[in-house]
C-alpha positions, 0 to 999 in steps of 0.5 A: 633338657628333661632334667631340669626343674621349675625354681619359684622363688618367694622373697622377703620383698612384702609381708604377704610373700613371706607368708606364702613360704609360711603357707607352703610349709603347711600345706597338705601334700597334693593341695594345690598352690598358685605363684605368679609373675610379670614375664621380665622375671622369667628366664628365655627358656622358661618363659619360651615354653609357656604356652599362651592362655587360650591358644594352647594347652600346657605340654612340654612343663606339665608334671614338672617337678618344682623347687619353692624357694625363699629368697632374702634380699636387700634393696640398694641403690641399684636395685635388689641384691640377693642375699640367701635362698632357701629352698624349701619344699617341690612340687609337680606342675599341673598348670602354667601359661602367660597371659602374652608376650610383652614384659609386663603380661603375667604368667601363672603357675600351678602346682601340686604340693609335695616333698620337702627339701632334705637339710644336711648342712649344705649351705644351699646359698653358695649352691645357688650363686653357682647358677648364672641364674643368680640375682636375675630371675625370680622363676627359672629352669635350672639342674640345681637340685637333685633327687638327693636334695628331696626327703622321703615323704615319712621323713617329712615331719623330720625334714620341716623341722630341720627346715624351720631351724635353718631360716635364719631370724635375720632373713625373715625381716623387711626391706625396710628393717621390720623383724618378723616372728613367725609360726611354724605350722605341719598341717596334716590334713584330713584322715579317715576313720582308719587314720589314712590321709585323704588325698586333696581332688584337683578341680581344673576349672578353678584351679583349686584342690578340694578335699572330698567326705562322705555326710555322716562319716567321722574324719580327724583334722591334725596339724603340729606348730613349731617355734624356734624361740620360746612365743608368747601365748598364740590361739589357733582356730578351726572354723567351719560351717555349722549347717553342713557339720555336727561337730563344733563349728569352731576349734580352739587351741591355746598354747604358749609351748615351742612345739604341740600337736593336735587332732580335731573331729569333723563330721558332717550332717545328713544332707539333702544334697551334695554341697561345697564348704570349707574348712578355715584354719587360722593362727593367731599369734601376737607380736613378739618384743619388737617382732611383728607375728606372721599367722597364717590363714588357710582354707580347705574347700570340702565337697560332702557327697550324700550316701546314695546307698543309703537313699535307696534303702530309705526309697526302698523301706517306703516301697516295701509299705506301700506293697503291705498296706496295698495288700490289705487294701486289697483284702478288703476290696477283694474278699476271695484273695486268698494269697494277700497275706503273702505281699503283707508280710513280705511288705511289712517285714522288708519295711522293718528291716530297712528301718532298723538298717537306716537307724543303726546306719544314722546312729 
């Protein structure tokens, strides 16, 4: 069936999946997220329909809707038992395959990040447990959730927050008892001088999304943070490399507030060439009582593009002196040219204009 959705699940069984959930609600919309699994935590139909690396192109689950879950569950003497499941944001599938077909071989999932799940007092753990999926597999296809479950992309801001209320501190600790304090971070991206979100490019050969300027132009990077209780003081940090940018290679934000916001400048310096970079943005939040914090570490590839527009008028600017100064030259060579002046003053005086252009153009 069609209809049937890709669920991921992400669970308290490590630290690092807990933060993968932290990340998830961060991320841009379109940034691109990979999640993994050994095959014996897939269901039959999922896994059926994982085409194998290198033999064939996905097909079937290409542009599947996602659902990202956060599963809180406990260990016991017969293994793990499942708790409560929190979905927390969809995604459209770009790319999945397995590395074979035996237990142990791994499957792989990309996909692009996109709407979160809406909150309306469902209690979506009895929803779940209605699934015979329920305590068996960690990635399945299912017909759980609906379009109803998805909030608009302008209620998202809305829809995170609700998100965050609903996790309950009981369900962000460890199998061993370790109680975590987390920070909540809504993450923007990066946005044009007229304020419009840039969409992340997807690059296929690295699976990875990357977000694409033009050298000299100016860009914002904002994102908000959220706290259920009142944290201690936590810093957060945008660092970026100060050979590819002119504003500050490091942002600082300190605050001690349950909610903020912020908006930093980036603008990148005239290039010789086209160049990759990144963007890293990283929360530094300290332990909480006899919480331990969870920061979140993100990166954001840049590929900044030279303005060839701009290239060609400098080009142009030196052709157009060349063209004066040869005229002269040619006065003097050739006394009777009597149309020298005419390459001269059109030389010299498109030579002008091209610099004034390029110096209003540079700043």
């Amino acid at each position: 069936m069609t209809n049937k959705w890709i669920y991921l699940m992400s669970s308290n069984s490590t630290e690092e999946y807990i933060i993968d959930i932290l990340e998830m609600l961060a991320m841009p919309f379109g940034s691109v997220q990979h999640f993994r699994y050994q095959l014996k935590w897939l269901d039959k139909e999922l896994r059926s329909k994982l085409p194998v690396e290198g033999l064939s192109q996905t097909s079937e689950l290409k542009n599947r809707r996602v659902v990202i879950c956060y599963l809180y569950q406990e260990k016991s003497d017969s293994g793990w038992q499942w708790v409560a499941v929190y979905p927390i944001r969809t995604g459209i599938l770009i790319d999945a395959y397995k590395t074979g077909d035996k237990e142990e071989d791994i499957s792989h999932f990309y996909f692009k990040v996109n709407n979160y799940i809406s909150y309306k007092r469902q209690d979506f753990t009895n929803t779940f447990k209605n699934c015979e999926k329920w305590g068996k597999f960690y990635a399945f296809l299912d017909t759980i959730l609906n379009d109803e479950h998805i909030a608009k992309k302008e209620h998202s801001k809305s829809a995170f927050h609700t998100i965050c209320n609903s996790l309950s501190f009981e369900h962000l600790k460890s199998p061993e008892g370790n109680e975590y304090f987390p920070i909540y971070c809504f993450v923007d991206g990066l946005r044009d001088r007229k304020g419009e979100i840039l969409v992340p490019k997807y690059d296929p050969l690295t699976h990875k999304s990357f977000h694409e300027i033009a050298e000299g132009e100016y860009y914002s990077f904002g994102f908000s943070t959220y706290f259920i209780l009142p944290p201690p003081q936590y810093k957060i940090e945008l660092v970026s490399d100060e050979k590819v940018f002119s504003s500050p290679d490091i942002y600082e934000l300190k605050a001690s507030s349950r909610y903020d916001e912020e908006s930093w400048a980036i603008v990148s310096r005239f290039l010789e060439r086209d160049i990759w970079t990144s963007l890293f943005f990283k929360t530094q939040l300290p332990d909480k009582d006899s919480k331990e914090s969870l920061n979140i570490h993100l990166k954001f590839p840049i590929r900044v593009k030279r303005k060839i527009l701009y290239r060609v008028i400098d080009v142009a600017s030196d052709i157009c002196l060349v063209i004066g100064t040869g005229a002269i030259a040619l006065k003097a060579a050739v006394p009777q040219n009597t149309w020298w002046h005419l390459p001269a003053i059109f030389g010299y005086a498109a030579f002008a204009i091209c610099k004034i252009i390029i110096k209003f153009w540079r700043g």
